[in-house]
N, CA, C, O and CB atoms as a CASP TS submission, in Angstrom:
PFRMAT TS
TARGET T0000
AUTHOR 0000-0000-0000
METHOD Language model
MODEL 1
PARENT N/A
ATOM      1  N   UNK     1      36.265  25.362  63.128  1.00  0.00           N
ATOM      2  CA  UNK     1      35.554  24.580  62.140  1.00  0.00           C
ATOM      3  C   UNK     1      34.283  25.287  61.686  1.00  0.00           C
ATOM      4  O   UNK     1      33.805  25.163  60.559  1.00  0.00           O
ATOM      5  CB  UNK     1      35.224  23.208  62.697  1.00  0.00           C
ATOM      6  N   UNK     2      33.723  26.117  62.759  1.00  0.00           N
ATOM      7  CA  UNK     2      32.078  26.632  62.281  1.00  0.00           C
ATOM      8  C   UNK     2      32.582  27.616  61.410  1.00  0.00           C
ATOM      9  O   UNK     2      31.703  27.835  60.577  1.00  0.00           O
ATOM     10  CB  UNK     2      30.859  27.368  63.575  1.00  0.00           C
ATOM     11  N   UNK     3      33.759  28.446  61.158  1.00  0.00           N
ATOM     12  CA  UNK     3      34.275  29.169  60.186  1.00  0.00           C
ATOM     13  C   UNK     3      34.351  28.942  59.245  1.00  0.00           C
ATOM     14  O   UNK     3      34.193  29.847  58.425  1.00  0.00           O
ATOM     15  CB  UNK     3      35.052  29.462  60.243  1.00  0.00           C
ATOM     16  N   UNK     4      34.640  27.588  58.795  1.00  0.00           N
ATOM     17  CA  UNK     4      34.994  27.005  57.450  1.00  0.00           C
ATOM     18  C   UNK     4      33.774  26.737  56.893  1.00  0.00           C
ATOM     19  O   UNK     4      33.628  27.045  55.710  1.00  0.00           O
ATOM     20  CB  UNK     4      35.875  25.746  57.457  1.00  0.00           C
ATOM     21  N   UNK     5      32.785  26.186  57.538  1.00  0.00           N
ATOM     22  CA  UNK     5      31.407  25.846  57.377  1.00  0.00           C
ATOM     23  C   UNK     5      30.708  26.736  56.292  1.00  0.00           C
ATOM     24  O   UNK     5      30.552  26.492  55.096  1.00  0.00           O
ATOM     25  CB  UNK     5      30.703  25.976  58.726  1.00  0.00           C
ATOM     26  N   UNK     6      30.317  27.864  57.041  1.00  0.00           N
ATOM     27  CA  UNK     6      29.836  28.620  55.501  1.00  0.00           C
ATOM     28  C   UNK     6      30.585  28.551  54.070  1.00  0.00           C
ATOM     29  O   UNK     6      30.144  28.025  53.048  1.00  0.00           O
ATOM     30  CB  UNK     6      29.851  30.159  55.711  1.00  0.00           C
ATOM     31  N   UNK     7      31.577  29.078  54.209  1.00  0.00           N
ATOM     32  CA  UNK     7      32.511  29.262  52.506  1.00  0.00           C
ATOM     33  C   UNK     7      32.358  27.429  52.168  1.00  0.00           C
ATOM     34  O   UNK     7      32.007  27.158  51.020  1.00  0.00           O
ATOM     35  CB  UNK     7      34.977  30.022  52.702  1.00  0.00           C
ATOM     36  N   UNK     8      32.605  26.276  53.100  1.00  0.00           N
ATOM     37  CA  UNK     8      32.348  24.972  52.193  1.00  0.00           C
ATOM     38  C   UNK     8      31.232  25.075  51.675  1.00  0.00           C
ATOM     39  O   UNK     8      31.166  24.743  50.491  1.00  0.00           O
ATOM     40  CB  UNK     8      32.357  23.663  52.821  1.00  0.00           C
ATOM     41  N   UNK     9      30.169  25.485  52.249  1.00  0.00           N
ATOM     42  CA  UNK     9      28.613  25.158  51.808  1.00  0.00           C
ATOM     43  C   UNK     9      28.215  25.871  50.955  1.00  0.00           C
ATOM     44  O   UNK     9      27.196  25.418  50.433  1.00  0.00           O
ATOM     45  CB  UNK     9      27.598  25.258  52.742  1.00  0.00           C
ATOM     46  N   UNK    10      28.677  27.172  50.393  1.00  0.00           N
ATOM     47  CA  UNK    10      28.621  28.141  49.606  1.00  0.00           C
ATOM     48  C   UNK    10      29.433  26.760  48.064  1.00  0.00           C
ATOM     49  O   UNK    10      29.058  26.230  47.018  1.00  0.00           O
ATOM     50  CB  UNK    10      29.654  29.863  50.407  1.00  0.00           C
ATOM     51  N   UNK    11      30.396  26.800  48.761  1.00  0.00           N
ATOM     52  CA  UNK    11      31.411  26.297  47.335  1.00  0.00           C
ATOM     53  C   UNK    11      31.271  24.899  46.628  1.00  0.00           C
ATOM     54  O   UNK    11      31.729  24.502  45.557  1.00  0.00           O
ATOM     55  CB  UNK    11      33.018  26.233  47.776  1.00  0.00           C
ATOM     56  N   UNK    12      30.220  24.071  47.902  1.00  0.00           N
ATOM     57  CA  UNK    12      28.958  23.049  47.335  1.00  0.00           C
ATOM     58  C   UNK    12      28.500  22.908  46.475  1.00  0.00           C
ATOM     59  O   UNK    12      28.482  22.146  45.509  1.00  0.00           O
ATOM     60  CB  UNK    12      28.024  23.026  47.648  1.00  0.00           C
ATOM     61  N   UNK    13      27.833  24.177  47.047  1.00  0.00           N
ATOM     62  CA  UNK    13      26.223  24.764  46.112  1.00  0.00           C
ATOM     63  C   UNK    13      26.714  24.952  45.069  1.00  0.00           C
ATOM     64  O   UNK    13      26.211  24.581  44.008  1.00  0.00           O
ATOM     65  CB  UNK    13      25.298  26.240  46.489  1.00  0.00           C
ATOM     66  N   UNK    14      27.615  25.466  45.162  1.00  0.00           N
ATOM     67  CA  UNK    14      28.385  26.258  43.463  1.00  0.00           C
ATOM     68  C   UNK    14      28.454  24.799  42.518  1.00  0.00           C
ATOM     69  O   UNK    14      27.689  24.693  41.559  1.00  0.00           O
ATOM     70  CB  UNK    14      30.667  27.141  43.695  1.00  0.00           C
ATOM     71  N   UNK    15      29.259  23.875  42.801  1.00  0.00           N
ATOM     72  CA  UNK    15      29.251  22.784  42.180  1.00  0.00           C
ATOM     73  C   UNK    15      28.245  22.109  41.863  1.00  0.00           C
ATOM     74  O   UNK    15      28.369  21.452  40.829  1.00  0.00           O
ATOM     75  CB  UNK    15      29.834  22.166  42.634  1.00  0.00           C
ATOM     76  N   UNK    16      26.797  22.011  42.674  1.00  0.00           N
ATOM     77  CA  UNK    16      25.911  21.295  42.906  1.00  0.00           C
ATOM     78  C   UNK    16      25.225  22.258  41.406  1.00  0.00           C
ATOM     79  O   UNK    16      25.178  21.810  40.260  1.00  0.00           O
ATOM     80  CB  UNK    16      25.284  21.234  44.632  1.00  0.00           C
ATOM     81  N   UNK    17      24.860  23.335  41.755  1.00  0.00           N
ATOM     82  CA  UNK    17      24.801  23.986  40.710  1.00  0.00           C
ATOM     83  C   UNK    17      25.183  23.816  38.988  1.00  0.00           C
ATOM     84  O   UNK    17      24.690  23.646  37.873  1.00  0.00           O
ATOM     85  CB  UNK    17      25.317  24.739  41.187  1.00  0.00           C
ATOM     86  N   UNK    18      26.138  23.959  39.556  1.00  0.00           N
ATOM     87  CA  UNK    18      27.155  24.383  38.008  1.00  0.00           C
ATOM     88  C   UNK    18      27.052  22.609  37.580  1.00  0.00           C
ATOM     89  O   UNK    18      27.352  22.379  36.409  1.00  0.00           O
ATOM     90  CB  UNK    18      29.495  25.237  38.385  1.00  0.00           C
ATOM     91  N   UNK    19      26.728  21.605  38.281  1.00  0.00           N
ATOM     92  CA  UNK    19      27.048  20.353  37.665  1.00  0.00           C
ATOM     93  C   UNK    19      25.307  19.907  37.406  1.00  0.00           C
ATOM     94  O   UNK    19      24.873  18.883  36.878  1.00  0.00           O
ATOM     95  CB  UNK    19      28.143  19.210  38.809  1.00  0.00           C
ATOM     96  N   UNK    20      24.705  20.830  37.863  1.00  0.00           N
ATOM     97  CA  UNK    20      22.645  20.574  37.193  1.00  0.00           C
ATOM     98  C   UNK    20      22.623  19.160  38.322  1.00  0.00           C
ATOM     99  O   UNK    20      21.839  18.241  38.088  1.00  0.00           O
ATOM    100  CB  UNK    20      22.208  19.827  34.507  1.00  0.00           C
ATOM    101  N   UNK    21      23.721  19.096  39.758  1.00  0.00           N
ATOM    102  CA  UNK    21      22.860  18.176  40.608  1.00  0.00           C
ATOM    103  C   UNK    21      21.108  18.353  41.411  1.00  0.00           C
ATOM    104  O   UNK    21      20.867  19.238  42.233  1.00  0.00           O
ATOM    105  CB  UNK    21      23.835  18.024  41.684  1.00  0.00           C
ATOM    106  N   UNK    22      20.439  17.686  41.111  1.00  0.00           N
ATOM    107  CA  UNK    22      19.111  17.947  41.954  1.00  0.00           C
ATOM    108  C   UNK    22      19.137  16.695  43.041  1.00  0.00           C
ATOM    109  O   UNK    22      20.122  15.957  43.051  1.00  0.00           O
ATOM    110  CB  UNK    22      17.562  17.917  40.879  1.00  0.00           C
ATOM    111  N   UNK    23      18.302  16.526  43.734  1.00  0.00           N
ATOM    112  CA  UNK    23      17.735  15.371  44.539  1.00  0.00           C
ATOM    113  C   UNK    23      17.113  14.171  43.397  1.00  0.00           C
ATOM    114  O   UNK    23      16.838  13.064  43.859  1.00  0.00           O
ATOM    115  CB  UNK    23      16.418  16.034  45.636  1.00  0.00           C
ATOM    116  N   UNK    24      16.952  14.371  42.253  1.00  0.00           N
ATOM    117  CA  UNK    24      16.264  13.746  41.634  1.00  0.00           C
ATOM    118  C   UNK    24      17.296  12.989  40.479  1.00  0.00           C
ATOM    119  O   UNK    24      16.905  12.190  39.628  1.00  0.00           O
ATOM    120  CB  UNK    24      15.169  14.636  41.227  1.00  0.00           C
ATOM    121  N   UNK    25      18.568  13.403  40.651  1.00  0.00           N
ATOM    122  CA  UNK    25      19.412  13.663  39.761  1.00  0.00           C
ATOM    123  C   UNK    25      20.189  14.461  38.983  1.00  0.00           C
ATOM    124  O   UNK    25      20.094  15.630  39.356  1.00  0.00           O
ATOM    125  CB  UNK    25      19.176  13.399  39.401  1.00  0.00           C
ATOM    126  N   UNK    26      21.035  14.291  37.908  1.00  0.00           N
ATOM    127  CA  UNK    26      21.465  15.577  36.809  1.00  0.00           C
ATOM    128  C   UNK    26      20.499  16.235  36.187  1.00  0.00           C
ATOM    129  O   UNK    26      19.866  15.414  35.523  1.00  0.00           O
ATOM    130  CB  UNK    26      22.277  15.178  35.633  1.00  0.00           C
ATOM    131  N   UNK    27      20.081  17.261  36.070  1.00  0.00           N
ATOM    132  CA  UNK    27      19.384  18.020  34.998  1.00  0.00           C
ATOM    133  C   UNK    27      19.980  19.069  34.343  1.00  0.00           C
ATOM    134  O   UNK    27      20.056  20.256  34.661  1.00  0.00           O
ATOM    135  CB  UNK    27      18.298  18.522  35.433  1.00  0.00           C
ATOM    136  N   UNK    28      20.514  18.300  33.105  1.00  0.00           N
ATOM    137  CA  UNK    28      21.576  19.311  32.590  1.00  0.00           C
ATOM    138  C   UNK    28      20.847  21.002  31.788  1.00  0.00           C
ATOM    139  O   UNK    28      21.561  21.804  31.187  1.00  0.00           O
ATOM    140  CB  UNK    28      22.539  18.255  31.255  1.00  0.00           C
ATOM    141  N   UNK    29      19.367  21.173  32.001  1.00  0.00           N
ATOM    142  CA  UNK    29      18.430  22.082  31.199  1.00  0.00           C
ATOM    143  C   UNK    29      19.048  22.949  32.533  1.00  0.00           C
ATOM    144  O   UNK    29      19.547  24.019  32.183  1.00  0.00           O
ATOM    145  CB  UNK    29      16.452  21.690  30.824  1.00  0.00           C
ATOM    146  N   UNK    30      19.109  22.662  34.100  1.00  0.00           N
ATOM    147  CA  UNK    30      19.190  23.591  35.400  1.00  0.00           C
ATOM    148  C   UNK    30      20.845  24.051  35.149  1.00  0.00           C
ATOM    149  O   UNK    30      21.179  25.236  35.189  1.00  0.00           O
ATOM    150  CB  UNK    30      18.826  22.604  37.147  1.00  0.00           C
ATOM    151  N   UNK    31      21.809  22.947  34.890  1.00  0.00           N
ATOM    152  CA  UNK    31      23.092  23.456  34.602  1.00  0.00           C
ATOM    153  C   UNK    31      23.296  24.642  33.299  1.00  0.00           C
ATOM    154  O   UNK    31      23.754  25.785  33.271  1.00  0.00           O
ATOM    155  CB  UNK    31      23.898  22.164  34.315  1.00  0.00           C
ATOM    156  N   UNK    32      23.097  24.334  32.954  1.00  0.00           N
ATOM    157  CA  UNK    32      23.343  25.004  31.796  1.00  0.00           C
ATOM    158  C   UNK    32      22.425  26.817  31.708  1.00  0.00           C
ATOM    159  O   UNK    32      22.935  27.870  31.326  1.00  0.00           O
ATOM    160  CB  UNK    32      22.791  23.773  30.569  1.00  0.00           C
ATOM    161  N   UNK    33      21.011  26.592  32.202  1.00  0.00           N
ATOM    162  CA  UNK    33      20.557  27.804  32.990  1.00  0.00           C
ATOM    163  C   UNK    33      21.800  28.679  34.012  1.00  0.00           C
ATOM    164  O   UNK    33      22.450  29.660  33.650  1.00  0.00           O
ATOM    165  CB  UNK    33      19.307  27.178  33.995  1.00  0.00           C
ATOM    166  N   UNK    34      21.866  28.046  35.223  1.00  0.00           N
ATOM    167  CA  UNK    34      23.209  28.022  36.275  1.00  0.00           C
ATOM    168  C   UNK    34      24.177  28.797  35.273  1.00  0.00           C
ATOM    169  O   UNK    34      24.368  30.009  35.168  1.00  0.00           O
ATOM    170  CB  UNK    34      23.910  26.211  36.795  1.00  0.00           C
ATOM    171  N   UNK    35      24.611  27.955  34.717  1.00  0.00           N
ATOM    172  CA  UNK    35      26.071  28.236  34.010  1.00  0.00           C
ATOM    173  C   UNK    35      26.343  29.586  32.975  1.00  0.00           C
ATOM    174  O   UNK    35      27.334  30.314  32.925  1.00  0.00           O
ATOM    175  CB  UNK    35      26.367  26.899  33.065  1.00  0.00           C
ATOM    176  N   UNK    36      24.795  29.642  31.994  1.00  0.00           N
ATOM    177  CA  UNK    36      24.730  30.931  31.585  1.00  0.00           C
ATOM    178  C   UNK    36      24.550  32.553  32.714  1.00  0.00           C
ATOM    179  O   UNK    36      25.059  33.663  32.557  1.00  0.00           O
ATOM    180  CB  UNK    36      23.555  30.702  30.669  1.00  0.00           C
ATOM    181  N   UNK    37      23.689  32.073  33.723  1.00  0.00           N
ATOM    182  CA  UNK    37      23.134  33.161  34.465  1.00  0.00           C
ATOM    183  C   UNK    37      24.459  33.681  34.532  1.00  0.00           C
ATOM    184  O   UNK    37      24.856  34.665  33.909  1.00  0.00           O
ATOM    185  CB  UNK    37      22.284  32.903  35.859  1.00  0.00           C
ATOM    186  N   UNK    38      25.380  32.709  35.615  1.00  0.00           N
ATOM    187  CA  UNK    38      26.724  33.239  36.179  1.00  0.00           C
ATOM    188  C   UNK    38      27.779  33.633  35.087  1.00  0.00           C
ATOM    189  O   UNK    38      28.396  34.696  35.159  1.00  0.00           O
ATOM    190  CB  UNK    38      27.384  32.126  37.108  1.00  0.00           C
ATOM    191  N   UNK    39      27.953  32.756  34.102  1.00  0.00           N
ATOM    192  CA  UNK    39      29.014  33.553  33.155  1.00  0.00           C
ATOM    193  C   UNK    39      28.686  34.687  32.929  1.00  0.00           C
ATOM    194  O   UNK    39      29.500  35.574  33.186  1.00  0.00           O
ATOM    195  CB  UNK    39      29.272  33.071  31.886  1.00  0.00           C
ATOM    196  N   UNK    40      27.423  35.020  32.391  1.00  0.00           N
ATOM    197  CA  UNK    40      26.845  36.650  31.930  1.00  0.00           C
ATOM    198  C   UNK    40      27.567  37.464  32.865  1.00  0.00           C
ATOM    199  O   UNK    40      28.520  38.089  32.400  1.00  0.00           O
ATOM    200  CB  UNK    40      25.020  37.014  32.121  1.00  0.00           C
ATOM    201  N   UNK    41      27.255  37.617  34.358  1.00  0.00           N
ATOM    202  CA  UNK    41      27.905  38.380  35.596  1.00  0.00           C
ATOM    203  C   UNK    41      29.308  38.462  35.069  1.00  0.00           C
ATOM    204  O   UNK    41      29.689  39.591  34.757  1.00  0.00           O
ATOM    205  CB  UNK    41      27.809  37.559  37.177  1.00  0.00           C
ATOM    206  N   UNK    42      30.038  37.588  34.935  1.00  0.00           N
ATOM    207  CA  UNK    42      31.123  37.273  34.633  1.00  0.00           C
ATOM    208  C   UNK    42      32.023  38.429  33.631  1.00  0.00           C
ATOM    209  O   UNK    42      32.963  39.204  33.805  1.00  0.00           O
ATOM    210  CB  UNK    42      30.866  35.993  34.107  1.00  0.00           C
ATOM    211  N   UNK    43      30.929  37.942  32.258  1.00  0.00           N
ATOM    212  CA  UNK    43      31.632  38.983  31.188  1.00  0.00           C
ATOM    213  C   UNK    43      31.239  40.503  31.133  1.00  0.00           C
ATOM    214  O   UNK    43      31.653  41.421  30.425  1.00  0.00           O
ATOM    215  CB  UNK    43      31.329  38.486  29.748  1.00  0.00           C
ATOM    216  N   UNK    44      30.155  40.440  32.277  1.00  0.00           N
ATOM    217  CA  UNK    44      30.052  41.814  32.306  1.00  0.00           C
ATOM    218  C   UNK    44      30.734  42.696  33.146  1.00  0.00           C
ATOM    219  O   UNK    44      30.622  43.912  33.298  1.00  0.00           O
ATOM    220  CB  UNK    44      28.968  42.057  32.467  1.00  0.00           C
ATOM    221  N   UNK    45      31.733  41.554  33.856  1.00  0.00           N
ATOM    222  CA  UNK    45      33.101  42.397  34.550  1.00  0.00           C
ATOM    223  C   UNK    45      34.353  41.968  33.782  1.00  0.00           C
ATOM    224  O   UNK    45      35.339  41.453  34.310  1.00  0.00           O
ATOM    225  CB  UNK    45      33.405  41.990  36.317  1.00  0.00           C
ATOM    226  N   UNK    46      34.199  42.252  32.396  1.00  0.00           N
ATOM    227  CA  UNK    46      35.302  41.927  31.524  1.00  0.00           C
ATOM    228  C   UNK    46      36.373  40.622  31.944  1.00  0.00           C
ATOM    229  O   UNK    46      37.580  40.661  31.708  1.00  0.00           O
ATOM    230  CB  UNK    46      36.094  43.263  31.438  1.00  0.00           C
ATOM    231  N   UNK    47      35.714  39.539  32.572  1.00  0.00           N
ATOM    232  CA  UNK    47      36.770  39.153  32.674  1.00  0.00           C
ATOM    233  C   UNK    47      36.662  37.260  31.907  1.00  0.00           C
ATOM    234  O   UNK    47      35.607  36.790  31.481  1.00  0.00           O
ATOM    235  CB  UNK    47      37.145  39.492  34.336  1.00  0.00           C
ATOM    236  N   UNK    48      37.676  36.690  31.916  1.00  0.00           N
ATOM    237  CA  UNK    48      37.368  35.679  31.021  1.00  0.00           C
ATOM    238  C   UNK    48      36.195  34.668  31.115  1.00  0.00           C
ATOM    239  O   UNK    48      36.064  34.444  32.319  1.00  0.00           O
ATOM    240  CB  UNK    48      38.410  35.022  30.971  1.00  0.00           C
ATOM    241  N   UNK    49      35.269  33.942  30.407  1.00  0.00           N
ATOM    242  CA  UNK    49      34.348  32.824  30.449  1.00  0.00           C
ATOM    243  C   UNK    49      35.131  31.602  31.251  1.00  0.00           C
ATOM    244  O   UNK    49      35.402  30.640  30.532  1.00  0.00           O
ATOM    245  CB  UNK    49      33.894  32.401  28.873  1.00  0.00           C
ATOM    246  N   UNK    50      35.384  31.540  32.127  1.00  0.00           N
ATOM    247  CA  UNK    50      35.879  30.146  32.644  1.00  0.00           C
ATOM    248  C   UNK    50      35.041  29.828  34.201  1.00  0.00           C
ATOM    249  O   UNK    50      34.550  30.601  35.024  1.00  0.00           O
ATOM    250  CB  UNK    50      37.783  30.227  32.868  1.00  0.00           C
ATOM    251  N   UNK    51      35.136  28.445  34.156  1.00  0.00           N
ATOM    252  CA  UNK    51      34.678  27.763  35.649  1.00  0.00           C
ATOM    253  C   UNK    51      35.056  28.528  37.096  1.00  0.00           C
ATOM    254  O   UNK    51      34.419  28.580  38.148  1.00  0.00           O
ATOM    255  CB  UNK    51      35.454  26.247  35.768  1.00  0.00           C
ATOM    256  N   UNK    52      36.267  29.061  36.742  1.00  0.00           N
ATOM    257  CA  UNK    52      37.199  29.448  38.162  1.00  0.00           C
ATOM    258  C   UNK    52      36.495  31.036  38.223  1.00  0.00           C
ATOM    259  O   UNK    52      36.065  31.348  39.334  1.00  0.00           O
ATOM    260  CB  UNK    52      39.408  29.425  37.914  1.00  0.00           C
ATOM    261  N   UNK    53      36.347  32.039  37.140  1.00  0.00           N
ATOM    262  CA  UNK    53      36.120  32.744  37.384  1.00  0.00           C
ATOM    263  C   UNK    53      34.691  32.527  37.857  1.00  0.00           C
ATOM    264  O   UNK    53      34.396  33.026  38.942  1.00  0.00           O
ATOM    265  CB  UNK    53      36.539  33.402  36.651  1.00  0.00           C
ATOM    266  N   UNK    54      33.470  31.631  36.973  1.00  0.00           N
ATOM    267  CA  UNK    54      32.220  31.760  37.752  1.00  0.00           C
ATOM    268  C   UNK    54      32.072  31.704  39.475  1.00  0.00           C
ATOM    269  O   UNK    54      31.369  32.374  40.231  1.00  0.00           O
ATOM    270  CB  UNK    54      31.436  30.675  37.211  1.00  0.00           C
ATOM    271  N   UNK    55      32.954  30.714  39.712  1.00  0.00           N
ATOM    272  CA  UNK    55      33.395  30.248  40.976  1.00  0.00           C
ATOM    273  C   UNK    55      33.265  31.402  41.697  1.00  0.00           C
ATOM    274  O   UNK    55      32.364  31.771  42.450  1.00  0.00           O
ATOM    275  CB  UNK    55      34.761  29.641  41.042  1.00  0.00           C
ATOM    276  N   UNK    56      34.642  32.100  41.249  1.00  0.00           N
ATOM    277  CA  UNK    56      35.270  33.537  42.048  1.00  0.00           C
ATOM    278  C   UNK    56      33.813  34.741  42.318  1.00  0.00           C
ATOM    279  O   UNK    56      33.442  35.409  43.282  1.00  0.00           O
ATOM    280  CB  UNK    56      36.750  34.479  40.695  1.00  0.00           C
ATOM    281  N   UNK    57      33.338  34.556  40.975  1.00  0.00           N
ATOM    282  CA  UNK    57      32.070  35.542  41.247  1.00  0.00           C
ATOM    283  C   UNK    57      31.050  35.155  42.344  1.00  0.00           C
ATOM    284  O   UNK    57      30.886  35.917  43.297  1.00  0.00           O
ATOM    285  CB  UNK    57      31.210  35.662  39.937  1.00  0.00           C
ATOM    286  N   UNK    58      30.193  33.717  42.216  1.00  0.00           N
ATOM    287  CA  UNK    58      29.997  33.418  43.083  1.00  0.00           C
ATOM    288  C   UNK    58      30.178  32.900  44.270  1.00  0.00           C
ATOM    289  O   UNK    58      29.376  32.094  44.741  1.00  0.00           O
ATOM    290  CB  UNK    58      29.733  33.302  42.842  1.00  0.00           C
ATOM    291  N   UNK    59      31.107  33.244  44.815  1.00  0.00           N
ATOM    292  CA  UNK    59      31.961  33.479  46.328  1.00  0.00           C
ATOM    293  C   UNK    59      32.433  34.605  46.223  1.00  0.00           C
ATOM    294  O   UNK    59      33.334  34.713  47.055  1.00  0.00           O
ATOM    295  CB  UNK    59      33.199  32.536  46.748  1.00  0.00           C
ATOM    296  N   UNK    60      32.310  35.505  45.649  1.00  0.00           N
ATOM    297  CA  UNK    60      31.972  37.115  45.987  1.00  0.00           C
ATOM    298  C   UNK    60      33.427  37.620  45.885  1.00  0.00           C
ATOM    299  O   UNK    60      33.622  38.764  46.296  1.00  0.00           O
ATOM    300  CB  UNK    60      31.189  37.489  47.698  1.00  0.00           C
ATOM    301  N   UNK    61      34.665  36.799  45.304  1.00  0.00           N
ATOM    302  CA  UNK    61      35.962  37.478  45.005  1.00  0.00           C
ATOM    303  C   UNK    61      35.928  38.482  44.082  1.00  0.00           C
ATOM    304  O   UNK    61      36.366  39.630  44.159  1.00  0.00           O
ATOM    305  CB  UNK    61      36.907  36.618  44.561  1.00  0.00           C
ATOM    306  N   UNK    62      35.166  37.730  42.906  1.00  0.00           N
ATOM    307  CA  UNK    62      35.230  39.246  41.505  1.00  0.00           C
ATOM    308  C   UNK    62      34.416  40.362  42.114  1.00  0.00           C
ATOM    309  O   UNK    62      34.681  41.437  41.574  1.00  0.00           O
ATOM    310  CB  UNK    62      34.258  38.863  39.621  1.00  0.00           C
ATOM    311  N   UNK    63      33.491  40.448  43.088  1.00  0.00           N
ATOM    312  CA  UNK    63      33.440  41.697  43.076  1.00  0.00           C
ATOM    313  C   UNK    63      33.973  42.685  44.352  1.00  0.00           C
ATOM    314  O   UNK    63      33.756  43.888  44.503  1.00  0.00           O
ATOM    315  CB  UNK    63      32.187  41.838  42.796  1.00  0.00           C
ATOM    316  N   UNK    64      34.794  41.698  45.271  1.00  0.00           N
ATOM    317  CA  UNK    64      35.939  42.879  46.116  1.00  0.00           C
ATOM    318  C   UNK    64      37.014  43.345  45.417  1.00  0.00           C
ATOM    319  O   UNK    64      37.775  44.269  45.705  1.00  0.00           O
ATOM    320  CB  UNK    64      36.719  42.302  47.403  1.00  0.00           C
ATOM    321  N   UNK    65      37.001  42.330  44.096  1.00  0.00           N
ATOM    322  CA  UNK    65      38.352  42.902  43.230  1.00  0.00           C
ATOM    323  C   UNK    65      38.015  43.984  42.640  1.00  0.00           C
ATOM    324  O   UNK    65      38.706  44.957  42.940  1.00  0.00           O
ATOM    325  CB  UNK    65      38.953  42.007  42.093  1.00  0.00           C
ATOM    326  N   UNK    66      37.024  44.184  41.755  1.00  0.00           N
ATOM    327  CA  UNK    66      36.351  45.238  41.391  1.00  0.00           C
ATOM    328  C   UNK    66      36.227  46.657  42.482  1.00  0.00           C
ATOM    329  O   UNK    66      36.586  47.769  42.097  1.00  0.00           O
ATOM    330  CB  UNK    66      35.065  44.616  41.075  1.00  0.00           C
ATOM    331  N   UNK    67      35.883  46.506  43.338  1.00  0.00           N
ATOM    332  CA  UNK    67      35.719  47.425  44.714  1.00  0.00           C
ATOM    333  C   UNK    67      37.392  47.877  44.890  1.00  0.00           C
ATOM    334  O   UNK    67      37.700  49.065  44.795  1.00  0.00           O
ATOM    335  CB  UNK    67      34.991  46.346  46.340  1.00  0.00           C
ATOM    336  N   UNK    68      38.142  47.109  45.079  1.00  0.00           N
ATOM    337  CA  UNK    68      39.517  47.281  45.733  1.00  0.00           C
ATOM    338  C   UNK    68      39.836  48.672  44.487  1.00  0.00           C
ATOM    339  O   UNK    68      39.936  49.867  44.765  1.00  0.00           O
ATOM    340  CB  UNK    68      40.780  45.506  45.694  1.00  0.00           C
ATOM    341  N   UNK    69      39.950  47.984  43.002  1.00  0.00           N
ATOM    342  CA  UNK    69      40.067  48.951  42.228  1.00  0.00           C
ATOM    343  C   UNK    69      39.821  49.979  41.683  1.00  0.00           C
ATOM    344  O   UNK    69      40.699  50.619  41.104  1.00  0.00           O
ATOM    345  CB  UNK    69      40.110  48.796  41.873  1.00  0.00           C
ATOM    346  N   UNK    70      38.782  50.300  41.737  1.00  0.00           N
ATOM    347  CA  UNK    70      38.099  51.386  42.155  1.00  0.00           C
ATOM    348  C   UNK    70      38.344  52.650  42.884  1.00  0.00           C
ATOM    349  O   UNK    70      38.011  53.763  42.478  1.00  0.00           O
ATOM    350  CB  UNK    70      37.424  50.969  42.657  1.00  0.00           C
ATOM    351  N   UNK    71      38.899  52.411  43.892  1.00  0.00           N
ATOM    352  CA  UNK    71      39.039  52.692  44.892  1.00  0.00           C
ATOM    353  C   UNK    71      40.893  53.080  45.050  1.00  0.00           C
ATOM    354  O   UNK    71      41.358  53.442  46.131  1.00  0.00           O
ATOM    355  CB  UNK    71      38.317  51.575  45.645  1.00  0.00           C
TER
END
């Protein structure tokens, strides 16, 4: 279970994030910040604007994929 622990809490945040949750509420000015920062990363590894890929980037898949190929 303490294995799973990190990657859930990582994939939280991501949502907590990407949805502008605070303690105080939605702040969709923090989402939308969130949402640009990470897409940018995104298209600057050519790959499509979508939720799943921001996801993938932040949980660090797009860039072992990148590495694997490379390589």
């Amino acid at each position: 279970m303490s294995e799973d622990q990190p990657f859930n809490t990582k994939e939280e945040q991501f949502e907590r994030l990407w949805n502008g949750e605070t303690p105080k509420g939605i702040n969709r000015a923090k989402s939308q910040k969130f949402q640009q920062y990470i897409l940018e990363h995104v298209r600057q590894m050519r790959r499509s604007l979508t939720k799943e890929n921001a996801r993938r980037y932040w949980m660090g898949e797009l860039q072992k994929e990148v590495q694997n190929t490379e390589y």
